[in-house]
SEPARO-950261 format. One record per residue (C-alpha): residue number from 1; residue in one letter; x, y, z. Coordinates in Angstrom, 2 decimals, decimal comma. Layout:
% SEPARO-950261
+------+------+---------+---------+---------+
| resi | resn |      c1 |      c2 |      c3 |
+------+------+---------+---------+---------+
|  NUM |    a |       X |       Y |       Z |
...
+------+------+---------+---------+---------+
% end
This chain:
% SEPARO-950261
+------+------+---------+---------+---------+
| resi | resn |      c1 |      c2 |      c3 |
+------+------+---------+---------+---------+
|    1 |    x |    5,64 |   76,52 |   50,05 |
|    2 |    x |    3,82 |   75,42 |   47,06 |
|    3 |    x |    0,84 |   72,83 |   48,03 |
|    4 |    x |    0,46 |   70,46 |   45,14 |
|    5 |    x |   -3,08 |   69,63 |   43,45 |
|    6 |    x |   -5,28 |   67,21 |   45,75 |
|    7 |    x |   -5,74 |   64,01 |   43,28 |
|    8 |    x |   -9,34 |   63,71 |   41,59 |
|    9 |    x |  -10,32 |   60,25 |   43,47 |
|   10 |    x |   -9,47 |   62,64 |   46,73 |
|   11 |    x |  -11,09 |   65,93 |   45,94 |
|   12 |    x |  -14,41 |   63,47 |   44,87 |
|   13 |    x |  -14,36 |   62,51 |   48,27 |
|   14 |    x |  -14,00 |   65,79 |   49,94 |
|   15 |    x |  -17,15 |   67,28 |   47,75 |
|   16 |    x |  -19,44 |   63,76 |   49,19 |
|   17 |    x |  -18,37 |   64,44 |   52,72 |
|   18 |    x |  -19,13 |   68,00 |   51,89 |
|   19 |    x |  -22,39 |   67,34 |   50,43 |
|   20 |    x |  -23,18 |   64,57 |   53,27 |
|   21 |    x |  -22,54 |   67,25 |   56,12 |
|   22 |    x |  -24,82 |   69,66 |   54,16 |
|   23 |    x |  -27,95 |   67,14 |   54,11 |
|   24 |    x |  -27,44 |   66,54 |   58,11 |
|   25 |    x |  -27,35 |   70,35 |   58,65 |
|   26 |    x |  -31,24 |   70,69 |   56,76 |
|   27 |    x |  -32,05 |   67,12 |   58,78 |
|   28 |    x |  -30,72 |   69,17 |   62,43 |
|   29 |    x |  -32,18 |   72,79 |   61,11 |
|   30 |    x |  -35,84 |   71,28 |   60,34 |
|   31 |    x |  -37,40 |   71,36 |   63,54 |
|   32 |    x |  -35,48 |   74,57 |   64,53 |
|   33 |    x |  -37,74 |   77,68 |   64,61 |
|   34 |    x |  -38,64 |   80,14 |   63,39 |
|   35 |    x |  -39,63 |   78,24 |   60,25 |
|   36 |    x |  -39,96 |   80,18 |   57,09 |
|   37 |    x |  -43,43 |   79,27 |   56,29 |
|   38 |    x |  -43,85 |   81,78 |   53,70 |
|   39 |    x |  -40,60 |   80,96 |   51,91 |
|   40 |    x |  -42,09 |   77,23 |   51,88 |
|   41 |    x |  -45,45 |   78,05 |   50,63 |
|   42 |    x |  -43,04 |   80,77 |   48,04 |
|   43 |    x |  -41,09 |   78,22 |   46,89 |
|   44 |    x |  -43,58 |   75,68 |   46,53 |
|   45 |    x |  -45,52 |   77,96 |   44,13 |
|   46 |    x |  -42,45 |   78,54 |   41,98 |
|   47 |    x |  -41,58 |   74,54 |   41,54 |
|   48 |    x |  -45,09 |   73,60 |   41,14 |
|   49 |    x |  -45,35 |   76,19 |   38,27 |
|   50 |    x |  -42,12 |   75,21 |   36,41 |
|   51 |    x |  -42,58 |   71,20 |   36,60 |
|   52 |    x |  -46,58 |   70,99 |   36,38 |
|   53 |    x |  -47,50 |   71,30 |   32,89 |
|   54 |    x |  -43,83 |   69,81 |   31,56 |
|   55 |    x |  -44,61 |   66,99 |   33,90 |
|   56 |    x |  -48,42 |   66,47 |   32,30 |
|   57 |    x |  -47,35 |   66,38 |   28,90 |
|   58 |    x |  -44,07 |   64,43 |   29,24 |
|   59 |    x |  -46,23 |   61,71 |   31,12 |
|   60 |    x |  -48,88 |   61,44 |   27,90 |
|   61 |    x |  -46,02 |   59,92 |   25,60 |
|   62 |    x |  -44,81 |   57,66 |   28,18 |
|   63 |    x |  -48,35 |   56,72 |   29,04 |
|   64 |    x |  -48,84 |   55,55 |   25,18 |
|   65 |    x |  -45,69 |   54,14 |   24,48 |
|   66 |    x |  -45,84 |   51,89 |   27,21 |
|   67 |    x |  -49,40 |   51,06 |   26,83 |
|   68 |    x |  -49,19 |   50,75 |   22,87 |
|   69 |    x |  -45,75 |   48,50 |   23,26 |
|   70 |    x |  -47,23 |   46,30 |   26,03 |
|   71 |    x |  -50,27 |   46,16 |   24,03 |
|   72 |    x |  -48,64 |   44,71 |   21,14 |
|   73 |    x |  -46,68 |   42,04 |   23,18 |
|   74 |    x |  -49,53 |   40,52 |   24,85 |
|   75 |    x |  -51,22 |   40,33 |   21,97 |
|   76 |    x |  -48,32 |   38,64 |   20,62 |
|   77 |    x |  -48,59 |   36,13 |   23,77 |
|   78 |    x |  -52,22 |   35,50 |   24,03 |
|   79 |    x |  -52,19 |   37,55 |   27,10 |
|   80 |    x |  -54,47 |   40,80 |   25,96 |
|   81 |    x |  -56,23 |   40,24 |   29,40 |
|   82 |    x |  -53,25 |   41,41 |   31,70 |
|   83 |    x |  -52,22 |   44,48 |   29,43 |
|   84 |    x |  -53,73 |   46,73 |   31,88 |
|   85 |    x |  -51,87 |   45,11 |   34,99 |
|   86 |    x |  -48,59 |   45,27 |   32,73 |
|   87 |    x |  -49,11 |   49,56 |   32,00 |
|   88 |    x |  -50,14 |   50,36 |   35,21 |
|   89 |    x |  -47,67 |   49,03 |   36,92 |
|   90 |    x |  -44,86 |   50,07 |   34,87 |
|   91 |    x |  -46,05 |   53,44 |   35,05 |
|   92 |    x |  -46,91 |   53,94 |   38,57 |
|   93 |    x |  -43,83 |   51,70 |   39,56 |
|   94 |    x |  -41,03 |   52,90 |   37,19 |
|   95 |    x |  -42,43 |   55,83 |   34,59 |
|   96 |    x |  -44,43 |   58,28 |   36,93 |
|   97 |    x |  -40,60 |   58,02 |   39,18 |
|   98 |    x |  -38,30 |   58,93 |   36,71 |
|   99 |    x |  -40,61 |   61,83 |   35,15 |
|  100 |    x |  -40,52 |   63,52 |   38,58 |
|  101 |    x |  -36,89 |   62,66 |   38,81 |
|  102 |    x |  -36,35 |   64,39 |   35,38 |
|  103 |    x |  -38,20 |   67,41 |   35,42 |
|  104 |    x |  -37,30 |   67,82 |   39,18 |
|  105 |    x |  -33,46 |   68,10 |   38,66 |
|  106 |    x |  -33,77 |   69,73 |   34,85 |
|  107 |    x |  -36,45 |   72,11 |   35,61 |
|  108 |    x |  -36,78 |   72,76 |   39,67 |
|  109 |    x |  -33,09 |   71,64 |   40,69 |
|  110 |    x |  -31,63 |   74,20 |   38,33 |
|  111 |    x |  -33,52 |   77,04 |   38,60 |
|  112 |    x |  -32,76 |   76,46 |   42,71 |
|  113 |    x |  -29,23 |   76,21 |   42,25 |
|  114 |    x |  -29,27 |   79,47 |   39,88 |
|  115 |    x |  -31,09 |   81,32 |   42,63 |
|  116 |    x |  -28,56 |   79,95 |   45,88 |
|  117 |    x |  -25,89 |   80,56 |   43,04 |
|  118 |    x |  -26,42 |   84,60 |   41,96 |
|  119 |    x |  -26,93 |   85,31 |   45,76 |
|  120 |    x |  -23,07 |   83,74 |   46,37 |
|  121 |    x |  -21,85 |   85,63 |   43,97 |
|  122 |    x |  -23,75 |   88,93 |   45,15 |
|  123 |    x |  -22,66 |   87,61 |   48,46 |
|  124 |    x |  -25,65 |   87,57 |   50,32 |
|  125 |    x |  -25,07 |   84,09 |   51,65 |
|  126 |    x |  -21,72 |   85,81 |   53,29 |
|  127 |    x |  -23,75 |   88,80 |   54,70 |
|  128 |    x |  -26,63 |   86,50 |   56,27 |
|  129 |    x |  -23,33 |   84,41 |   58,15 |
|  130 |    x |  -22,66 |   88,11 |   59,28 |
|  131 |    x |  -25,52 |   89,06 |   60,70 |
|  132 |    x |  -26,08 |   85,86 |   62,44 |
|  133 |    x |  -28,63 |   84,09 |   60,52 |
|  134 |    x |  -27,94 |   80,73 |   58,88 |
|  135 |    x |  -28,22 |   80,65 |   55,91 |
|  136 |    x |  -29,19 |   76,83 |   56,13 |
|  137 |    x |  -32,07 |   77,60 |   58,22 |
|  138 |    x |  -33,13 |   80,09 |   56,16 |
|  139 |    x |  -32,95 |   79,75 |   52,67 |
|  140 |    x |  -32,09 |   75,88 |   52,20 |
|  141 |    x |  -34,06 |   74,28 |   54,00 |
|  142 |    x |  -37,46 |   75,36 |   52,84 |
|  143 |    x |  -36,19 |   75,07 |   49,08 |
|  144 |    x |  -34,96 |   71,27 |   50,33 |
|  145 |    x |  -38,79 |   70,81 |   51,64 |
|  146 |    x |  -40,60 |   72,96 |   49,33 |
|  147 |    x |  -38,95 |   70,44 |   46,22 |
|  148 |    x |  -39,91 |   67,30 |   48,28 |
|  149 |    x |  -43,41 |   68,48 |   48,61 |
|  150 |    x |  -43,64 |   69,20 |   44,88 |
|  151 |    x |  -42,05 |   65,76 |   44,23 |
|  152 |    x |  -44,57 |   63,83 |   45,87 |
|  153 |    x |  -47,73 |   66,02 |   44,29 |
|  154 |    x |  -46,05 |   65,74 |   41,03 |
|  155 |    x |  -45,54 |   61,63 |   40,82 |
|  156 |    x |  -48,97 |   61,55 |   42,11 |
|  157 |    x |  -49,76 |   64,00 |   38,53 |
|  158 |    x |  -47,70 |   61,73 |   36,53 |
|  159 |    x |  -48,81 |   58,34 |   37,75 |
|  160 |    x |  -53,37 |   59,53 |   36,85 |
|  161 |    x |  -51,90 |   61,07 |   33,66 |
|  162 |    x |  -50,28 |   58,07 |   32,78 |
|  163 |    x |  -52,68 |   55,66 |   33,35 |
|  164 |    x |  -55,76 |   57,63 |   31,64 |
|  165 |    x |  -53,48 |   57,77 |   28,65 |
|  166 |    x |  -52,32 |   54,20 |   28,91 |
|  167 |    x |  -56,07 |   53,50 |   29,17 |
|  168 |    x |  -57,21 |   55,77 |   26,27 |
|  169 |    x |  -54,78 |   54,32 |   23,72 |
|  170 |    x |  -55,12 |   50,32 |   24,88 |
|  171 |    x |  -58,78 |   50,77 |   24,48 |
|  172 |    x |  -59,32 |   52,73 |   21,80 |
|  173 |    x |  -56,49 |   52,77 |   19,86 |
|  174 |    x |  -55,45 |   49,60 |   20,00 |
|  175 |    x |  -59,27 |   48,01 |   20,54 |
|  176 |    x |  -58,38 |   47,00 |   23,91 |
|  177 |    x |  -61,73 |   45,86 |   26,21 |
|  178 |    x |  -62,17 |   48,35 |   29,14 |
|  179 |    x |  -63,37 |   45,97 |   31,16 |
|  180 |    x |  -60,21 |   43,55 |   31,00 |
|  181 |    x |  -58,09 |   46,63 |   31,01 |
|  182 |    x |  -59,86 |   47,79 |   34,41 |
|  183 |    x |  -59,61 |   43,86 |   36,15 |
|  184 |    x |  -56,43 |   43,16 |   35,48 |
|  185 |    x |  -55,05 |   46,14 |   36,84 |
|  186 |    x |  -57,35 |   45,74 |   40,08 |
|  187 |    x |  -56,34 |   41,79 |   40,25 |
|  188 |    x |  -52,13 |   42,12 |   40,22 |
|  189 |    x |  -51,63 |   45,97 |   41,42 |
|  190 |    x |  -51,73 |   46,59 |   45,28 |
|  191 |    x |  -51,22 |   49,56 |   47,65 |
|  192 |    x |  -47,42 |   49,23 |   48,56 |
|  193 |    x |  -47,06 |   49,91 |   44,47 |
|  194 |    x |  -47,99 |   53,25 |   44,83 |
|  195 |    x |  -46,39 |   53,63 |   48,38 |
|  196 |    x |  -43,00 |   52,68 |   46,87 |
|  197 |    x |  -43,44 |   55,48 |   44,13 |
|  198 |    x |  -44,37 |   58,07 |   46,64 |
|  199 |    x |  -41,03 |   56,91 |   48,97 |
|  200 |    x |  -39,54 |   57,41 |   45,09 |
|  201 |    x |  -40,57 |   60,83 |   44,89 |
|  202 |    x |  -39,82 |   62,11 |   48,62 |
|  203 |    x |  -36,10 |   60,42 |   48,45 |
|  204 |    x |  -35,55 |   62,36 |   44,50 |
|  205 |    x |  -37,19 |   65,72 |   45,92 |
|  206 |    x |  -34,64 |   65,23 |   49,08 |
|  207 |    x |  -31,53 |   64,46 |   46,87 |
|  208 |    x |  -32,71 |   67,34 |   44,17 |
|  209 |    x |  -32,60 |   69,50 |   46,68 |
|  210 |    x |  -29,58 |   69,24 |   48,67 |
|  211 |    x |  -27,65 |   68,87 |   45,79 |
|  212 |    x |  -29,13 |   71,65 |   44,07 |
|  213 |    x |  -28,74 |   73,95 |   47,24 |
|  214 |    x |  -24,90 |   72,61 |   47,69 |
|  215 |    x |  -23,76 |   73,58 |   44,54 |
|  216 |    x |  -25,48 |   76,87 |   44,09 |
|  217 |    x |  -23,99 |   77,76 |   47,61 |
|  218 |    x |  -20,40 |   77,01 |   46,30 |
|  219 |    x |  -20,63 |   77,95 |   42,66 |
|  220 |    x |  -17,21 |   79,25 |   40,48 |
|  221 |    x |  -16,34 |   82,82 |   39,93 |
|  222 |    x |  -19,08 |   85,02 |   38,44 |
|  223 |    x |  -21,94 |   84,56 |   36,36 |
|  224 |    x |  -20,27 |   81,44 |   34,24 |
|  225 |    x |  -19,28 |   79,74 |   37,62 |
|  226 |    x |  -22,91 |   80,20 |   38,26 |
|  227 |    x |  -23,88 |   78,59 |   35,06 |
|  228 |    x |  -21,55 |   75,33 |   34,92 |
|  229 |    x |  -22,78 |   75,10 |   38,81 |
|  230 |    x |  -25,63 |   74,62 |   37,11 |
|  231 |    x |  -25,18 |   72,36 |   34,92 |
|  232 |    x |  -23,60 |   70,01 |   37,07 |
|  233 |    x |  -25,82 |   70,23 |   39,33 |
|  234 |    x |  -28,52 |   68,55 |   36,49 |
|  235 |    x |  -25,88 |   65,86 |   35,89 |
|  236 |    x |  -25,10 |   65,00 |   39,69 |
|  237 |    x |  -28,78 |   64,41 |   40,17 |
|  238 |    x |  -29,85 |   62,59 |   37,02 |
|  239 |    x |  -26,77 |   60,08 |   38,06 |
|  240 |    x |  -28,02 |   60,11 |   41,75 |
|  241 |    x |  -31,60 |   59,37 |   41,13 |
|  242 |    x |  -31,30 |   56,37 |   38,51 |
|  243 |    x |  -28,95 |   55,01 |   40,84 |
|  244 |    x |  -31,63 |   55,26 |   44,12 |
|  245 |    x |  -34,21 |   53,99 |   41,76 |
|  246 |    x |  -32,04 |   50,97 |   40,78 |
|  247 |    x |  -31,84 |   50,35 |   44,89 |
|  248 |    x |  -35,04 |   51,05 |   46,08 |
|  249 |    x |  -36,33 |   48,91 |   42,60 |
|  250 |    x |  -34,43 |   46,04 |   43,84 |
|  251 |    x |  -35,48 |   45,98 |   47,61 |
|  252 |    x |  -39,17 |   46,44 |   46,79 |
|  253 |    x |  -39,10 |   42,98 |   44,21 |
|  254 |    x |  -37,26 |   41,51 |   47,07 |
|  255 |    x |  -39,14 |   42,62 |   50,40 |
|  256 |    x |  -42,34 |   43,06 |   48,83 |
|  257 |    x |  -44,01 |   39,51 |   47,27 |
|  258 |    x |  -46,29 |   40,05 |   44,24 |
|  259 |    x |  -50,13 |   39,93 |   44,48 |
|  260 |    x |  -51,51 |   36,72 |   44,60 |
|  261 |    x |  -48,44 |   34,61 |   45,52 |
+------+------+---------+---------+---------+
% end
């Protein structure tokens, strides 16, 4: 008997549940031992090296196109004195995010699901089921924790870079006083600002991951399954963070009252 196609609304649903039971399985393996430390500490190396120096000079042009835009509106407004507040913020809050969100699913996230990917098709994933040893345990989930880990460093990058370059081109570009730059920022920005970018970071490094590790664990056949694995991989996650930030973006303004009010 011929079993017809499963509709796409249906099969869409099957790959979520798929990718939902995934993320429990690296939430249940975590505390399991023995933990691969060194793969970790491996891994962490090999994100940290890809992402680090994209990240820095990505986050210069945001840095001065936010500052130099801002810049021009308050002066616009008669409001020169919060321009520092206004940069800040939007970088730390909204910029610094989406930088680690891009570079962690274009640059980390693929070269992790390339990886997961050409062992499939070598099938090593199939031989580690064999011989007992999960392959959850021990090759996702340090990937999974070794991107989160990079995540967080790297917003933390993104969000001085930004802000030094914001600075540089207010003030001296733009003839911006370092003194009102400095205030404002320290009169309207609080801690939970940069706690909310660090949750940011830790939720996109999470997401990166598992999807990342799901698709390079069930790629197509051979090397070009491997590669449009990858790219969909890059696609799944750019749609999946924006969307988190959108949430998260909207609870904070909610939950969280601004500064002085």
């Amino acid at each position: 008997m011929v079993q017809r196609p499963q509709p796409a609304p249906v099969r869409g649903l099957a790959q979520v549940g798929r990718l939902a039971t995934l993320a429990w399985e690296v939430l249940r393996h975590l505390p399991r031992r023995p933990f691969q430390f060194r793969e970790l500490v491996q891994q962490c190396w090999f994100f940290a090296s890809v992402t680090i120096l994209p990240a820095a000079l990505v986050s210069i042009p945001f840095g001065a196109v936010i500052a130099l835009q801002l810049g021009s509106l308050t002066t616009q407004i008669g409001a020169q004195s919060f321009t520092g507040a206004a940069s800040a913020l939007a970088i730390v809050q909204q910029a610094s995010p989406l930088i680690t969100a891009l570079l962690i699913a274009g640059a980390g996230g693929s070269a992790m699901c390339a990886d997961l990917g050409s062992r499939s098709i070598r099938e090593e994933i199939a031989a580690l089921e064999v011989l007992g040893v999960s392959p959850v345990q021990r090759l996702v989930v340090p990937r999974v924790l070794a991107v989160i880990v990079v995540a967080v460093l790297l917003n933390g990058l993104v969000s001085v870079v930004g802000v030094v370059g914001g600075y540089y081109f207010n003030v001296v570009m733009q003839g911006g006083t370092p003194g009102a730059y400095l205030s404002s920022f320290n009169a309207l920005a609080q801690l939970s600002d940069l706690w909310i970018s660090e949750v940011k970071a830790v939720l996109y490094g999470f997401v990166a991951g598992i999807v990342a590790a799901y698709r390079g664990l069930h790629p197509g056949r051979g090397p070009r399954g491997v590669g449009e694995a990858v790219n969909q991989t890059v696609v799944i996650t750019f749609l999946l963070l924006f969307l988190i930030n959108v949430v998260i973006t909207g609870i904070y303004l909610q939950i969280v009252p601004p500064k002085g009010m």
